[in-house]
C-alpha positions, -999 to 999 in steps of 0.1 A, spaced: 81 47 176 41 39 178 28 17 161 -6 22 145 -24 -11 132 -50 -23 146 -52 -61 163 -67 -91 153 -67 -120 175 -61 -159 168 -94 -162 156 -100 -133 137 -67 -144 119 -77 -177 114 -107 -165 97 -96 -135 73 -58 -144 62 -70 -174 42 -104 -154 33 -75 -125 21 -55 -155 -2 -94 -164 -16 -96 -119 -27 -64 -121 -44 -65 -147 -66 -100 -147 -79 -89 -107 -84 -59 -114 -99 -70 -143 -123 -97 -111 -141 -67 -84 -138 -41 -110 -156 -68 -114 -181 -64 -74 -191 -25 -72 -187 -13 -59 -220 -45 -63 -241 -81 -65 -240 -89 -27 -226 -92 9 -232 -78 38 -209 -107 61 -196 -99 90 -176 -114 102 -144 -124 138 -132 -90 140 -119 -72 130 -151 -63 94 -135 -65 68 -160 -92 38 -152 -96 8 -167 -118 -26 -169 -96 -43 -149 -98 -14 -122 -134 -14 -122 -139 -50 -129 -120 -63 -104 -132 -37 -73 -167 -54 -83 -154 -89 -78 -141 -83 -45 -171 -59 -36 -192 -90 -45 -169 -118 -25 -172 -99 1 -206 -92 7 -213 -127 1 -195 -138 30 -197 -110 51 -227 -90 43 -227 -69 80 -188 -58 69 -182 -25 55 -165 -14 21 -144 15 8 -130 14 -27 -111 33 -51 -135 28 -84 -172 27 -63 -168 44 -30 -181 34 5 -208 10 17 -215 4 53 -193 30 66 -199 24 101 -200 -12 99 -172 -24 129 -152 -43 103 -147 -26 68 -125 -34 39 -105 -10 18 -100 -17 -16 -78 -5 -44 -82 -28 -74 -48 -15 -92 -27 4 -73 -6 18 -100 -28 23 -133 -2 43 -150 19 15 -149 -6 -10 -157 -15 6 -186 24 10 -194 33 -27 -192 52 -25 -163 48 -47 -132 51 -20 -106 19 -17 -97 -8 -44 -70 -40 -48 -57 -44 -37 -22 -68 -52 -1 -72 -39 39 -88 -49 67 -100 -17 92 -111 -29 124 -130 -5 146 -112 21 121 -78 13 126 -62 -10 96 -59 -44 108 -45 -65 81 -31 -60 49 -22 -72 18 -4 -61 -13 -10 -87 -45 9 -88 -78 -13 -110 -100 14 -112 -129 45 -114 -108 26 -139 -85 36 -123 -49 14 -122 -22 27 -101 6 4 -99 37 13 -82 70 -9 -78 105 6 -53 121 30 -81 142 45 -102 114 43 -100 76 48 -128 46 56 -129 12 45 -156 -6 37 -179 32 73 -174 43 83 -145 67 93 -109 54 111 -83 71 129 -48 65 163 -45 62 191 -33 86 198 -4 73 200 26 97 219 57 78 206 76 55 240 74 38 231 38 29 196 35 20 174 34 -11 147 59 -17 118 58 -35 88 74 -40 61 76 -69 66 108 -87 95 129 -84 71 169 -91 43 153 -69 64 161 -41 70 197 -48 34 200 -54 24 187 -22 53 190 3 86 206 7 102 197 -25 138 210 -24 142 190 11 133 162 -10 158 167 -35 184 171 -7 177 139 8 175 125 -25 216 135 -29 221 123 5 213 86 0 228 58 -15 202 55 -50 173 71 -57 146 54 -79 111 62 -89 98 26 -81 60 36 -70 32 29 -58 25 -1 -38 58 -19 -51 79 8 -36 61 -1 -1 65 -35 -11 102 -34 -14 109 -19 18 89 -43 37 109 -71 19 143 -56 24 151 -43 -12 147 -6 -3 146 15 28 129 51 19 96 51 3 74 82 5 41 100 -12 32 130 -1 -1 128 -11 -24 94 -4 -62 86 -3 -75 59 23 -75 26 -3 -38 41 -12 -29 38 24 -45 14 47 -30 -20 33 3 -7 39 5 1 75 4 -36 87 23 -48 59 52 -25 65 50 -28 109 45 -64 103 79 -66 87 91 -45 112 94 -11 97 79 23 104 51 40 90 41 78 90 22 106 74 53 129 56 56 147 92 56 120 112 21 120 126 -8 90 128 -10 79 88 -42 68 95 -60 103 92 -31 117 75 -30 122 38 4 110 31 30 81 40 69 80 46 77 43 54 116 30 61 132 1 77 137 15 113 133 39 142 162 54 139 162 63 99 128 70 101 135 97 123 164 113 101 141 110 75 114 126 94 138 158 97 154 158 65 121 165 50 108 185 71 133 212 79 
């Protein structure tokens, strides 16, 4: 299947995976700071809930950023795009998973992308509490420095499937073929967000889907899961990076039954 990240070279890499370690942790040391106390739940036009630690932490990383890259563009979650054009522009999503966050779970990350010349480049998915750092170029992937990859699990039959919430689907895709597949595989969870991309890229799942994304949902996640050596799509099977969706599983083969299952 076609891959769709974008390449860095040795240099670039040199440069912007260490730079990407630098994001996460001063991000993560003001998010821990919130986790379980110290905020209020605000609610966006779309009824999402926000919080300081959302908002706090996209203006740390907006600020780290310009400082050492002022030419580089920015597209987050909480304050929108600056630089648009700019050849190299990061995408941002402070908390992936507020609902969680504000829950007291730890399914939820900060997501932090690197588009080159539009295409996502590098990307990482952090969990400041948890302490994981999982960070994927489109070739190879690590979780915590060490090498991550998908597992072999080919069948349907066998697999884990995931996605964020169970009615989103029927609200923005073909929901009964969903609850088919969702009796076809081996479990069904609703581990979400980011996590649920997480785990398939580190071999605890092999089905994780959303069937509807924004850009700073998306664009950490395509290197991250073809660097472990998985497959991303939009729900259909088409170029996630102008789709409006994901489907992501552990290889060709699955992808593709996958692919059909829920789209019949």
């Amino acid at each position: 299947m076609q891959r769709y990240s974008g390449v860095l070279d040795a240099a670039e890499r040199a440069e912007f995976l260490p730079f990407v370690r630098q994001l996460a942790d001063e991000s993560g040391a003001l998010i821990r700071r919130y986790f379980r106390s110290g905020y209020q739940v605000e609610f966006k036009a779309d009824a999402s809930p926000v919080t300081i630690a959302d908002r706090g932490a996209e203006e740390l990383l907006r600020t780290l950023i310009a400082r050492a890259y002022p030419d580089h563009g920015i597209l987050g979650e909480e304050f929108g795009a600056h630089n648009a054009e700019a050849e190299y522009t990061w995408v941002l999503d402070p908390i992936d998973g507020t609902k969680a966050f504000v829950s007291g779970t730890y399914l939820w990350g900060t997501l932090i992308a690197l588009q080159k010349r539009g295409r996502p480049a590098l990307g990482a998915i952090h969990q400041p509490v948890v302490g994981d750092l999982l960070v994927g170029v489109g070739d190879n992937a690590w979780l915590n420095g060490q090498p991550a990859h998908v597992s072999a699990c080919t069948r349907v039959e066998e697999a884990i499937l995931l996605t964020t919430d169970h009615w989103n689907v029927f609200a923005h895709q073909n929901g009964p073929a969903f609850a088919a597949l969702s009796r076809r595989v081996a479990r069904y969870n609703n581990w979400g967000d980011c996590h649920g991309y997480y785990l398939v890229a580190t071999g605890g799942a092999q089905i994780m889907g959303d069937p509807i994304m924004n850009p700073w949902d998306l664009m950490a996640l395509i290197p991250v899961i073809e660097g472990a050596g998985g497959v991303i799509t939009d729900w259909q099977g088409n170029d996630p990076v102008v789709g409006v969706s994901s489907l992501a599983t552990s290889s060709p083969a699955l992808h593709a039954a996958v692919i059909a299952a829920l789209n019949p």
